[in-house]
N, C-alpha and C positions, 0 to 999 in steps of 0.2 A: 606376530608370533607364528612360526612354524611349526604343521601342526605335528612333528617328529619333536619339540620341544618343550618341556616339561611347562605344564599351566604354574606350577608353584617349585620356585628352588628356594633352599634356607643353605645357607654357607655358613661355618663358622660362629652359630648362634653363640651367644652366650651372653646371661642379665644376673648380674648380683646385686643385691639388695643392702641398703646400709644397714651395718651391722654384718655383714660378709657372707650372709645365706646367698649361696649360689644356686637358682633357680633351672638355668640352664646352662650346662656347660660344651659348648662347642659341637653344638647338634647340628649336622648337615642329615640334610631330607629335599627329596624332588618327588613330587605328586606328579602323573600321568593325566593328559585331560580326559574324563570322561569315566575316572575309577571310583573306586569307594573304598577309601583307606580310614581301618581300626587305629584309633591309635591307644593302647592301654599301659596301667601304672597304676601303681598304687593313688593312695590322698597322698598328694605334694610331690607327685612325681616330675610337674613343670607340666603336663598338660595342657591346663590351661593359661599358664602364661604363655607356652610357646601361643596359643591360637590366638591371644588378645598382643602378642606379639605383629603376628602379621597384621590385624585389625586395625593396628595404631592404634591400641588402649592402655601397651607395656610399652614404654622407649627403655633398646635394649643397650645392653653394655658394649660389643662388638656384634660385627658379624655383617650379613648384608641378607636380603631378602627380596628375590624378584618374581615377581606375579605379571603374568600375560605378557611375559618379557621385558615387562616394568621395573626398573629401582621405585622400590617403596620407601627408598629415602628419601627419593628427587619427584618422582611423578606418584606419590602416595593419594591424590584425590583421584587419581585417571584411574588407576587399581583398585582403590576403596570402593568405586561405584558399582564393580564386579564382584565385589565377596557379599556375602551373606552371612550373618551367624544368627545363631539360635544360643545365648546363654544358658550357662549351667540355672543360675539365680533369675526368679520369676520378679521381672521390675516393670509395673504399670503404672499408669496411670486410671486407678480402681474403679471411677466414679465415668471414664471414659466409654462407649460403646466398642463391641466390636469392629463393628465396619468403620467405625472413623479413626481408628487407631490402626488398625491397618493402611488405611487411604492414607492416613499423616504421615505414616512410616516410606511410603513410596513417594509423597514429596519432598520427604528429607533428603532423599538421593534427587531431588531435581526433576526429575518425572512430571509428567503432563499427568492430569488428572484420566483416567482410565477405566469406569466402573464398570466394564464387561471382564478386564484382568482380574480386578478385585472380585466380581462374583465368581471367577473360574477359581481363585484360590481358595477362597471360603468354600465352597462345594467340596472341592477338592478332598479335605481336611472335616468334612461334615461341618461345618462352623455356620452354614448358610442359615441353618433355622435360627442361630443364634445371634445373629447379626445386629438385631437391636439393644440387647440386653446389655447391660453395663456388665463389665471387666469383672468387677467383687462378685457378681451372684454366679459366676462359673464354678466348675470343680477344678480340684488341680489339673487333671489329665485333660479339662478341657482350655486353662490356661498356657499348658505346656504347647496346647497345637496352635492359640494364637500370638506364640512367639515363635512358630515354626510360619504362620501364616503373613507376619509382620515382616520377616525373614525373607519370604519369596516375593514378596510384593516390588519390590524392583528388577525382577527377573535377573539375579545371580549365573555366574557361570561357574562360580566358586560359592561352595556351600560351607560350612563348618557349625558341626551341632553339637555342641557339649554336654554331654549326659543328656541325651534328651530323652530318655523315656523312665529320667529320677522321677519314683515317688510315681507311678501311676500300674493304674494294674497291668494284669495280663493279656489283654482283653486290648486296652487301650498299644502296650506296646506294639502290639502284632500287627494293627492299625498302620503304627507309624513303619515299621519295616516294610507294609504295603507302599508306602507314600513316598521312602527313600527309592523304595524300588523304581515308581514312576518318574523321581526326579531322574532315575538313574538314563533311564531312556527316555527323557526327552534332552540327553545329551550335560547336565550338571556335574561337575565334580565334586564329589561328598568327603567330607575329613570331618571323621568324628569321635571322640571319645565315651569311654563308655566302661561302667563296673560290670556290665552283663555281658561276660564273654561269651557267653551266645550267640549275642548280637553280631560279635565280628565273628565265629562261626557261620552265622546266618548269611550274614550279606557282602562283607568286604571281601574284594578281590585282595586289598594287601593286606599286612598284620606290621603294626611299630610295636615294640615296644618302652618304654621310658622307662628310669627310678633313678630318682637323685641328681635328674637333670640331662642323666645323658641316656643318649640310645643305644639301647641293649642288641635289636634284632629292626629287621627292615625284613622284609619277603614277602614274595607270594604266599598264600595261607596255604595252600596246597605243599608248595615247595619247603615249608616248614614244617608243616605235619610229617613230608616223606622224609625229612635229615635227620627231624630229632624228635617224631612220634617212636614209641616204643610199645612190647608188648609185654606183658603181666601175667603170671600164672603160679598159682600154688596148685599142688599137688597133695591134697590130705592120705597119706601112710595107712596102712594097714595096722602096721609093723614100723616103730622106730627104725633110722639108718643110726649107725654111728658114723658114714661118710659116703659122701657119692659114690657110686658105681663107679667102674673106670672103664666102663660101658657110654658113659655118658661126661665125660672129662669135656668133651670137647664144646659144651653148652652151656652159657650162662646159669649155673646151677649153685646152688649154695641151700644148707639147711637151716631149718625153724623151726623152733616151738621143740628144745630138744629130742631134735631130728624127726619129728613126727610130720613136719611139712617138708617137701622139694621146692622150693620157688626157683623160679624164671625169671628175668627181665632181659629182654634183648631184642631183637630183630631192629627195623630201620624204616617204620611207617610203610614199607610196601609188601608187606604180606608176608615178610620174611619170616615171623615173629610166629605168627600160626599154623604153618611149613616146619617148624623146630617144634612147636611144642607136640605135634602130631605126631612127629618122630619120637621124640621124648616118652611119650605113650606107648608105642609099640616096644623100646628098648625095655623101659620096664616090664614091660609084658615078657618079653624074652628073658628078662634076666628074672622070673618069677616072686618083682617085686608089685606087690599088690597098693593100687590107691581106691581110695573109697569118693574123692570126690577131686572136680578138680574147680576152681576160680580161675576166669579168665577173664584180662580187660584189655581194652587199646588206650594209648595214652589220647586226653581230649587237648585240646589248646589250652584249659586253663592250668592240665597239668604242667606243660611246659611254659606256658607263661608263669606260673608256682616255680619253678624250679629256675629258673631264668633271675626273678626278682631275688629268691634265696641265697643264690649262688652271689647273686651280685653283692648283697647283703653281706656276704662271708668274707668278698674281697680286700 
């Protein structure tokens, strides 16, 4: 594989279900090696069936899927020994120890036994003091990291973590965005889903989004903020309008709260948006329309992922 060539291409995906629930419908997607790609949606957007798709845990309906310039229909063991996943659903073996559930997990993949790897993950993850103790007497948040820990243990070049920081606190998440960061630079490709759009605020270079199988948006996160972030402003009145100025015609304006508010919505995520309302202030001023307060926001990623899913919703 050439390293100008996508670590993961999906063509033409699509798995229906008997009974005709279409899971995924004709999703094409290519991952960059070396990124960390969001991918969000609602519950049952196909999430995670796309991921247990590449996994060989979904056999899909069409479509083709190649990993490290692999057919994962034809050479699926030679690819499989390169992905990673961290399930959404905590599945042990309870009564099992840390450290040997880990070690078992890297001879699954055929791996020589390695117990300086396994204490560098365990550390890694803080899991080292815990290493003796059996699976059931952890916390959740410390179960969630030894299926991050079981995950790395064959050394991945492909990652794929689904909701991994369900169901754990604050504390513990911030944990794991430290630890993707470090897979990030020691070179892994991270694809993760996730309900805390923060998260892909925080850490993904790209942003997907899914509902109903198919994909909505693909982009740089940045690059999506600057097209379809927007900016937000009411203007609390002094004084009712019965209509806009025509001082100010020329600006996404419209009234509220009969006429006692002026809202805003416009600019283009690059500062457009606070360059207008600024002005917007001064005209009033000039046209000796008084406000007493003013609201101001920038749109965040969940707004536009909100409004993305909505929209789709309508279609």
């Amino acid at each position: 594989m050439s390293e100008a060539e996508p670590i993961l291409r999906i063509e033409g995906l699509t798995k229906v279900y008997p009974g005709g629930l279409k899971a995924l419908d004709g999703v094409d997607l290519e991952i960059r090696k070396g990124e960390i790609f969001a991918l969000l949606g609602p519950n049952g957007a196909g999430k995670t069936t796309l991921i247990g798709a590449v996994c060989g845990i979904v056999r899909v309906t069409s479509g083709s899927i190649h990993a490290f310039g692999l057919d994962m229909a034809h050479d699926w063991r030679a690819a499989r020994r390169r992905i990673g996943l961290v399930p959404q659903e905590l599945g042990f073996d309870m009564f099992e120890t840390v450290e040997r559930g880990v070690r078992y997990s890297r001879g699954l993949f055929g791996l020589p036994p390695d117990e300086g790897r396994i204490e560098e993950v365990l550390r890694s993850l803080s899991l080292w003091d815990k290493r003796k103790e059996q699976i059931r007497a952890l916390s959740g948040g410390m179960k969630r990291r030894v299926l991050i820990a079981k995950a790395l243990s064959h050394d991945p070049e492909l990652l794929f973590l689904d909701e991994p920081t369900a169901g754990v606190d604050v504390e513990l998440r911030r944990d794991m965005w430290r630890q993707i960061d470090r897979l990030r630079e020691a070179g892994v490709t991270v694809i993760l889903t996730t309900h805390y759009i923060e998260e892909a605020e925080e850490m993904a270079d790209r942003v997907g989004v899914i509902d109903k199988g198919r994909l909505l948006l693909v982009d740089d996160k940045d690059a999506i903020m600057a097209r379809m972030g927007r900016t937000e402003a009411r203007f609390r009145l002094a004084e009712p309008l019965a209509e806009v100025p025509d001082s100010l015609c020329a600006y996404p304006l419209h009234l509220e709260d009969d006429g006692r508010t002026l809202a805003y919505r416009g600019g283009d995520g690059s500062g457009k948006g606070k360059a207008e309302i600024a002005a917007i202030a001064q005209a009033l001023a000039k046209s000796d329309v008084v406000f007493t307060a003013l609201d101001q926001k920038e749109s965040s990623l969940e707004d536009i992922f909100v409004g993305l899913v909505e929209d789709g919703a309508g279609a």
